[in-house]
C-alpha positions in Angstrom: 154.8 79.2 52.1 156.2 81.3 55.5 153.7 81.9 58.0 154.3 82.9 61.3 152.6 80.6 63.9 152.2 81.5 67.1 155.2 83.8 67.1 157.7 81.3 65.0 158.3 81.3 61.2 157.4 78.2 60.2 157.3 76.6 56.4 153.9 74.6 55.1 153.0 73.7 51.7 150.5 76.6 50.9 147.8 78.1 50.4 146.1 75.9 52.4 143.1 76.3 54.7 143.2 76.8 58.5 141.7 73.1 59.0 144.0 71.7 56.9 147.0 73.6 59.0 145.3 72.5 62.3 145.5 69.2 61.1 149.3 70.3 60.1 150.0 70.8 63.7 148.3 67.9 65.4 144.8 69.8 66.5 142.2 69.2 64.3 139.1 68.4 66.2 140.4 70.0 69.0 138.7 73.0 70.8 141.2 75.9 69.8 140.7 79.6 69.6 142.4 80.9 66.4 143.2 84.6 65.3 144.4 85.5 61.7 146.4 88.4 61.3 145.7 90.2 64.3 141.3 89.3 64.3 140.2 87.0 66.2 138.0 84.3 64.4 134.2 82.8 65.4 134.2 79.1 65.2 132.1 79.2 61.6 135.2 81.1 60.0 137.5 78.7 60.9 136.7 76.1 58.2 136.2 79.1 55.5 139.4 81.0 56.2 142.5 80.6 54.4 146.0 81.0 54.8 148.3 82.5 52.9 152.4 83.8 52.6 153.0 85.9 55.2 150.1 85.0 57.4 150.4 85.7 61.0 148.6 82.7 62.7 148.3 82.6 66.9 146.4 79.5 67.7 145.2 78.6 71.6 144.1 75.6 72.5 141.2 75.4 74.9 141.7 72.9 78.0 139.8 71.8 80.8 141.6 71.9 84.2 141.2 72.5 87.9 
């Protein structure tokens, strides 16, 4: 399937959940802030949501800095 993430087209093998394509992209486990198409999700809808064709994905991930 074609999803857009975080602004690029990109292929995955779909549907899949959104762990499943943070673990796609190296950040499972990671704090991250996720919206799916255009809504941003709480942390609980994370592991329930899933993604389909034509998804728009923007995922941000949280860091710790001074």
């Amino acid at each position: 399937m074609t999803i857009t993430l975080n602004g690029t087209k990109r292929e995955f093998p779909g549907p899949m959940t959104l762990p499943d394509l943070l673990a796609a992209v190296d950040l499972a486990g990671k704090p991250v802030v996720v919206e799916h198409n255009q809504t941003a999700l709480l942390p609980r809808e994370i592991a329930t949501t899933v993604v389909n064709e034509g998804d728009v994905i923007e995922i941000v991930q949280i860091t710790a800095g001074g």
